[in-house]
N, C-alpha and C positions, 0 to 999 in steps of 0.2 A: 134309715139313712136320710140326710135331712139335704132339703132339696139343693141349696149352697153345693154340700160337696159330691153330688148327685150332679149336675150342672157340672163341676170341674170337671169330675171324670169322664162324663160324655165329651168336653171341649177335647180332653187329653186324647181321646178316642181318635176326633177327627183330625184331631194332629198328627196323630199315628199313620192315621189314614192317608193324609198327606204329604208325608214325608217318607214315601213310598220311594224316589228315587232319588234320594239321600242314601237311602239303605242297601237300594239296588231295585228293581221291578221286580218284586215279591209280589205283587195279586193282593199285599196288603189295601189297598182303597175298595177294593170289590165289595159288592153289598154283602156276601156272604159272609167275610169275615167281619164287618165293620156292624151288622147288626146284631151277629154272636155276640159279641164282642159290650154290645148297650144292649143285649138282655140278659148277658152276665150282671150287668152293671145295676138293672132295673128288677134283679131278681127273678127271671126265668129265663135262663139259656135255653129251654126246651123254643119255646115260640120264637125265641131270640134266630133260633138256628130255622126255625120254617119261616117266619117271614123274610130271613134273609137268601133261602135258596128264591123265593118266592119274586123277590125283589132282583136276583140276579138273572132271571128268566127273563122278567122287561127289559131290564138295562143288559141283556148279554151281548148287544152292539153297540152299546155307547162308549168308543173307541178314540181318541183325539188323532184324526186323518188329517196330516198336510195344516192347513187353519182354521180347520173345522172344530171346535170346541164344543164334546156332548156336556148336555147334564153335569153338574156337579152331584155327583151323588154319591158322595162319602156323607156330604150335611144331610140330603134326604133322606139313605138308608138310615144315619143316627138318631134323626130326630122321629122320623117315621117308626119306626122301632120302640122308641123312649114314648113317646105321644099314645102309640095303642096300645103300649103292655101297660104302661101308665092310668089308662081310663077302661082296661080290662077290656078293650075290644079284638074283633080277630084279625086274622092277617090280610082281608082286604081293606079296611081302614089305614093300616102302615101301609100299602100298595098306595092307594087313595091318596094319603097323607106325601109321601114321599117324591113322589114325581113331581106335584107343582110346588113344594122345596126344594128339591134340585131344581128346578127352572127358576126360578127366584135368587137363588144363592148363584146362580153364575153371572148372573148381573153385576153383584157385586164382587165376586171373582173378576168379571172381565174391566170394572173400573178401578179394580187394584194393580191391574195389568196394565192398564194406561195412566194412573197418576203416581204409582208408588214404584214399580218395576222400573220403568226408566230412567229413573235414579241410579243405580245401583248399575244398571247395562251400561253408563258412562260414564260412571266411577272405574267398571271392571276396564271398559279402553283405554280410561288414562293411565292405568296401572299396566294393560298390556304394552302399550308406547312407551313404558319405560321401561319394560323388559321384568315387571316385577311378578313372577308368577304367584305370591304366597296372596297378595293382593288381589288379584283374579280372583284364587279359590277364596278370598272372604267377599267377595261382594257376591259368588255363584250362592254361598251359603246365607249369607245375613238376608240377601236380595228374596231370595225363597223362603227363609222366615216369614219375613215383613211383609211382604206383599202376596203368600199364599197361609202358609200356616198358620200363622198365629190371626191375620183376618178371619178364616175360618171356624177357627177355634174358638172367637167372641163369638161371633154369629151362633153357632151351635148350644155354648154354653149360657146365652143372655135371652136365646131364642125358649127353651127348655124354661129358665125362671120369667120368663115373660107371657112364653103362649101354651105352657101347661095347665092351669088353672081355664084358659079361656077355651083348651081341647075341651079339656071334659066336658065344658056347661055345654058346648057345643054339640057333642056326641049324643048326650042324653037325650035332647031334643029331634034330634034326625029320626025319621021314622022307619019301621021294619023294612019297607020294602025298596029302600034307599039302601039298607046295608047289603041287602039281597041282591040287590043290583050291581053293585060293590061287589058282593062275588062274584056275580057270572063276570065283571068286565077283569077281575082276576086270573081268569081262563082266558081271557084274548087278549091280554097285554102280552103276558108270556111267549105267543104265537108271534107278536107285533114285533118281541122282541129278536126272535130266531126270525121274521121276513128284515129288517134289517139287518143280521150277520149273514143271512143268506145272499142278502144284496151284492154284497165285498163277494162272495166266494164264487158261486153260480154261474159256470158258463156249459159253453155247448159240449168243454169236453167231460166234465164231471156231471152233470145234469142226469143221467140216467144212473149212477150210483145211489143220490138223492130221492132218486122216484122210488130203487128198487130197495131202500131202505124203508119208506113210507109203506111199500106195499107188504114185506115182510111183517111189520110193524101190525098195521093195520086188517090184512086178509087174514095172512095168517096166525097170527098173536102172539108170535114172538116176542120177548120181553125186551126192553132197552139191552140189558147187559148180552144178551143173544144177538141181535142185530149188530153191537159194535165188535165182539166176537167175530161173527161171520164177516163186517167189515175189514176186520184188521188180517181175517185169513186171505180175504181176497186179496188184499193190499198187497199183502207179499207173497203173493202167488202173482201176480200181475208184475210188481217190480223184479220179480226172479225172471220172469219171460223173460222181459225186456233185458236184464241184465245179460241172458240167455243172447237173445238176439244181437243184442251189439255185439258180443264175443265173436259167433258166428259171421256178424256181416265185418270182423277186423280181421279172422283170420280169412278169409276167402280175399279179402284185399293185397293181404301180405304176401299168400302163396296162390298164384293167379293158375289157372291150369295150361299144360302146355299142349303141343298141337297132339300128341300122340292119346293123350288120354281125353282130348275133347271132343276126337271123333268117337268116342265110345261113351259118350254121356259123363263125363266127368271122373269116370269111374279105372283104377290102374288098377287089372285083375291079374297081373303081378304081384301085388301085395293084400290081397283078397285072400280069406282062408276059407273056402268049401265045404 
């Protein structure tokens, strides 16, 4: 496959990627699928598919909060991906490679966002102030084009015929105990990434489910799919309580007891069977 349309199809990837909610919020941008997706393309969807779980372990909190804008990491996962199946190295190199791509590529995301996006956000006013909705919906559309997709899309695809040749020579020369390092820091991004989602979730009242999963986990060796098992049993054995308990504290509201059966603890041994 020659590199020209090797380069397209990774662009068309991150386009994919990006036009996530055009489509609807399908989880298509996630690294998982977006690097499947460029080791399909780069001829091994096996690695394709491990650096991509690999890659959604770091970024499993990089989440757009309020104005907080994470990582662009559709560009990272694609090029990170394409860059180490490409120079035949393993999946801490795309880790390696992919994070300060995303950090780079949102730069230029976020100046597309101040010189080309607000065009289009005062095109869509003028057309709401006349009442013209069909107008609206093409500048929601063209606007997200121009000023996310199709930018990324060069980037990914110009990025690949540009800095793939200068990967490799680069790779070659890095020495063993630098890739090795690369690994171990592949076991603590993953971590880095789960203390960031744990950050958002984490309070005083859930806190002790979190511990008593680590301890399961960990003491006793319970496998992932065992812990989330027993998680999802507790779940609903705890939501049953409680659904339990409000019942009970709605009818006790409804039928309050009266003076005859409160001097006898609650209890009408009139209707009591022996």
């Amino acid at each position: 496959m020659g590199s020209y349309f090797t380069a397209l199809l990774l662009a068309l990837v991150a386009m994919l990627g990006n036009g996530e909610y055009f489509l609807g919020s399908s989880m298509l941008s996630r690294p998982l699928v977006m690097c499947t997706l460029a080791g399909l393309i780069m001829g091994d969807i096996r690695q394709g598919i491990i650096m991509g779980a690999t890659l959604e372990l770091a970024f499993v909190g990089s989440f757009s909060i309020g104005a907080s804008i994470p990582p662009e990491i559709i560009s990272g996962s694609v090029l990170g991906t394409a860059f180490a199946i490409g120079a035949g190295k393993s999946t801490a190199v795309a880790l390696t490679l992919g994070i300060p791509i995303a950090s780079l590529v949102l730069i230029i995301k976020n100046l597309c966002f101040i010189f080309i996006l607000p065009y289009f956000v005062h095109k869509a006013d003028s057309y709401a102030e006349e009442g013209n909705a069909k107008g609206v919906d093409k500048m929601n559309i063209l606007g997200g084009f121009f000023s996310i997709n199709l930018p990324i899309g060069l980037v990914v695809g110009i990025s690949f015929l540009l800095g793939s040749p200068v990967i490799k020579s680069f790779l070659t020369i890095i020495p063993k105990f630098i890739i090795d390092g690369l690994g171990i820091a592949t076991g603590l991004l993953p971590a880095f990434g789960f203390a960031l989602l744990l950050k958002m979730m984490v309070n005083k009242n859930n806190v002790t489910f979190f511990i008593l999963g680590f301890a399961l986990a960990v003491y006793m060796k319970i496998p992932v799919t065992g812990v989330a098992i027993f998680g999802a049993c507790l779940a609903l054995i705890l939501t049953g309580y409680s659904t339990f308990k409000d019942k009970t504290l709605t009818s006790t509201k409804e039928s309050p007891l009266t003076e005859s059966n409160s001097s006898n603890g609650g209890i009408d041994y009139e209707d009591e069977e022996f």
